[in-house]
Residue frames as a rotation matrix with the C-alpha (Angstrom) as fourth column:
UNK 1
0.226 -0.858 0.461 -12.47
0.952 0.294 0.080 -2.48
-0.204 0.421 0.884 -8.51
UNK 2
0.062 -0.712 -0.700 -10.05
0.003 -0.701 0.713 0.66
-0.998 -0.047 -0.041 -8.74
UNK 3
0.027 -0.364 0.931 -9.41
0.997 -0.061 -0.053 1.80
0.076 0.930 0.361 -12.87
UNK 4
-0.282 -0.390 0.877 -7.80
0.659 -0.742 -0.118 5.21
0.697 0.545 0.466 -13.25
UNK 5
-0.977 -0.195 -0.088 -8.49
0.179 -0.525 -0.832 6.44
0.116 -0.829 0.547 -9.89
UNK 6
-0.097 0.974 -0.206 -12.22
-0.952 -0.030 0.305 5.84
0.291 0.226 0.930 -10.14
UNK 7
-0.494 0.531 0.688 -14.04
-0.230 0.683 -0.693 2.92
-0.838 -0.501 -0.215 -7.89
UNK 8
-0.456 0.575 -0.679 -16.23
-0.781 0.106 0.615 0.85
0.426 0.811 0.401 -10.17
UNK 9
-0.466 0.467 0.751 -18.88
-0.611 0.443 -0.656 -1.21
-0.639 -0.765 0.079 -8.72
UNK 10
-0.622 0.351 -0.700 -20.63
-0.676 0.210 0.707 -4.05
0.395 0.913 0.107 -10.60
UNK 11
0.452 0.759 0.469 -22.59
-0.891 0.358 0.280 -5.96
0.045 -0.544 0.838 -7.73
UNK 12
-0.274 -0.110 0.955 -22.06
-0.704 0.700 -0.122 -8.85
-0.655 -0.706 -0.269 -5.74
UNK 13
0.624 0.762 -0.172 -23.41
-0.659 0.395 -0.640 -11.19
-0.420 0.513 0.749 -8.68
UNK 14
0.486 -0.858 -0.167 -19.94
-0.259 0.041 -0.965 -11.26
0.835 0.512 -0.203 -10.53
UNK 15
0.559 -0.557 0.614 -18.15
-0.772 -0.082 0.630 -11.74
-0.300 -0.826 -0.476 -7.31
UNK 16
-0.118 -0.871 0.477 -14.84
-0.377 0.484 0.790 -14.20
-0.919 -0.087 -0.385 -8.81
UNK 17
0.633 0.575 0.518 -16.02
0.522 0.177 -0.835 -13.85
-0.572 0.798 -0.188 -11.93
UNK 18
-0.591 -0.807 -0.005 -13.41
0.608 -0.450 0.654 -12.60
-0.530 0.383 0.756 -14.95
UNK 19
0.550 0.817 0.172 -14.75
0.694 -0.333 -0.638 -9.72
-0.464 0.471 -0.751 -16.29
UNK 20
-0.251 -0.504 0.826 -13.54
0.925 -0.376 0.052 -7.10
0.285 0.777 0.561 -19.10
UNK 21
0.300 0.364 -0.882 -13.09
0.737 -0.675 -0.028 -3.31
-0.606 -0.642 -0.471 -18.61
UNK 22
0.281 -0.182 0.942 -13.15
0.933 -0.178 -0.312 -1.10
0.225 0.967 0.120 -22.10
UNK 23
-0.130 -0.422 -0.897 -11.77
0.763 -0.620 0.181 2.02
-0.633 -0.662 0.402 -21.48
UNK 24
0.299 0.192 0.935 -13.43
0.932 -0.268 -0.243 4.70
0.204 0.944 -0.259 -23.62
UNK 25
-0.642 -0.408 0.649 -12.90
0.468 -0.879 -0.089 8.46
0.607 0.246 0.755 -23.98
UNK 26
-0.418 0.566 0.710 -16.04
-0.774 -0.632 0.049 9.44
0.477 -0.529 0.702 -21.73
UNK 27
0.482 0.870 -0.106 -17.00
-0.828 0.491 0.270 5.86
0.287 -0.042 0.957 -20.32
UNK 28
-0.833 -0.524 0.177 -15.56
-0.470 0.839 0.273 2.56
-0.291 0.144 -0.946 -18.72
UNK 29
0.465 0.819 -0.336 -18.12
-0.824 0.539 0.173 -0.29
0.323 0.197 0.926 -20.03
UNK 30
-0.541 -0.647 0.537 -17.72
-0.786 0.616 -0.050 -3.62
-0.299 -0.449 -0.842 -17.99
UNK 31
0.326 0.715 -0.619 -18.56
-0.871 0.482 0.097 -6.99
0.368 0.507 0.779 -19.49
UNK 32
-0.560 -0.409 0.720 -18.59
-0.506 0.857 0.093 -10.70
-0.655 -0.312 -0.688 -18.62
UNK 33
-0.613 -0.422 0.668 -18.48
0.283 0.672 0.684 -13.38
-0.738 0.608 -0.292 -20.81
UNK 34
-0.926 -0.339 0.169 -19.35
0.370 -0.712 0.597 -10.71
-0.082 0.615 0.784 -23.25
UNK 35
0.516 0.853 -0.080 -22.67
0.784 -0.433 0.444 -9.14
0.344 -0.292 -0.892 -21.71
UNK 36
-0.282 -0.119 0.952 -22.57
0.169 -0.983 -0.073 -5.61
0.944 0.140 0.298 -21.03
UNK 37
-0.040 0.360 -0.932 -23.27
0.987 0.159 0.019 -5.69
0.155 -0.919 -0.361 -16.65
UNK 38
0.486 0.231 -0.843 -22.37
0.569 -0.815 0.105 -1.79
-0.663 -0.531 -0.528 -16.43
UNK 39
0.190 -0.458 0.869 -21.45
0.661 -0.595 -0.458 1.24
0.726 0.661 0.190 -17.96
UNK 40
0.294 -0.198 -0.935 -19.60
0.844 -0.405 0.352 3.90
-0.448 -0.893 0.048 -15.65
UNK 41
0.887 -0.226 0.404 -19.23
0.058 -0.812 -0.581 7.80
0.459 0.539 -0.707 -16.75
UNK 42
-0.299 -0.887 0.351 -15.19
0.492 -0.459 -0.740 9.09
0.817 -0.049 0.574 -16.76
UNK 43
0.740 0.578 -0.345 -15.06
0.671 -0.671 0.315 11.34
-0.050 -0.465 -0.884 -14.01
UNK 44
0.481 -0.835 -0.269 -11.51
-0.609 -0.539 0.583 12.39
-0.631 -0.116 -0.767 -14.65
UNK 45
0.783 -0.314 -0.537 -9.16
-0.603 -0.172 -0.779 11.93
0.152 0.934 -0.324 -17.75
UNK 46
0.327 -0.804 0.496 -6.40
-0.656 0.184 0.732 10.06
-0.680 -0.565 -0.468 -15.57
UNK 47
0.030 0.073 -0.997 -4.85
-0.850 0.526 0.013 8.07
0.526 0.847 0.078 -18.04
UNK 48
0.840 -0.121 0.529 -4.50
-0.373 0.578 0.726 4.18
-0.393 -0.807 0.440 -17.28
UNK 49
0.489 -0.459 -0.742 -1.36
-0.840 -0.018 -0.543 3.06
0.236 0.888 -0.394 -16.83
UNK 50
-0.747 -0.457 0.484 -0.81
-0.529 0.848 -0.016 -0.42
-0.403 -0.268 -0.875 -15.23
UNK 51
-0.091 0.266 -0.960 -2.45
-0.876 0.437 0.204 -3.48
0.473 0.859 0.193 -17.12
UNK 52
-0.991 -0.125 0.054 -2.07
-0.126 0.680 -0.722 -5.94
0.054 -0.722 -0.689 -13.87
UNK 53
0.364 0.930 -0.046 -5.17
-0.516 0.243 0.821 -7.73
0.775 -0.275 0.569 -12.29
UNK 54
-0.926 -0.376 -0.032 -5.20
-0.234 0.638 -0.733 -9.63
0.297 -0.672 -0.679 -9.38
UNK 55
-0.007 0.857 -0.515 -7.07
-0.126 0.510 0.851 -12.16
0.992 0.071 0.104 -8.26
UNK 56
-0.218 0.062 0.974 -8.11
-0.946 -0.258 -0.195 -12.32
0.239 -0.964 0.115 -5.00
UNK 57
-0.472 0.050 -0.880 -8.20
-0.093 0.990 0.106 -16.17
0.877 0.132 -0.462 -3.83
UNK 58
0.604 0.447 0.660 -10.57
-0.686 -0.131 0.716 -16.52
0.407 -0.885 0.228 -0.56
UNK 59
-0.560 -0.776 0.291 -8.46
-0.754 0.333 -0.566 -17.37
0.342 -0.536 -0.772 2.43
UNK 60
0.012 0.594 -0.804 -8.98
-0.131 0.798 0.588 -20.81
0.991 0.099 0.088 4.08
């Protein structure tokens, strides 16, 4: 997944799974059903400004 111009990876495990993405000052931290799964360092300040998700439905 794609947050502020920065790739975040969180492993096949989660794969269609809803998961949360905090957005700190030096850190994104991703959780699902409120475990911690990763923590990713900022690499750049970009701010974020769309709020959208999309699900991806698998094609039949």
């Amino acid at each position: 997944m794609m947050v502020a111009r920065q790739r975040l990876r969180v492993g096949r495990t989660y794969a269609g799974r809803i998961v949360t993405i905090y957005v700190e000052d030096t850190h994104f931290r991703v959780t699902c059903e409120g475990a911690e799964i990763s923590l990713h360092a900022r690499k750049d300040q970009h701010p974020v400004t769309r709020w959208k998700a999309k699900i991806h439905a698998p094609k039949l």
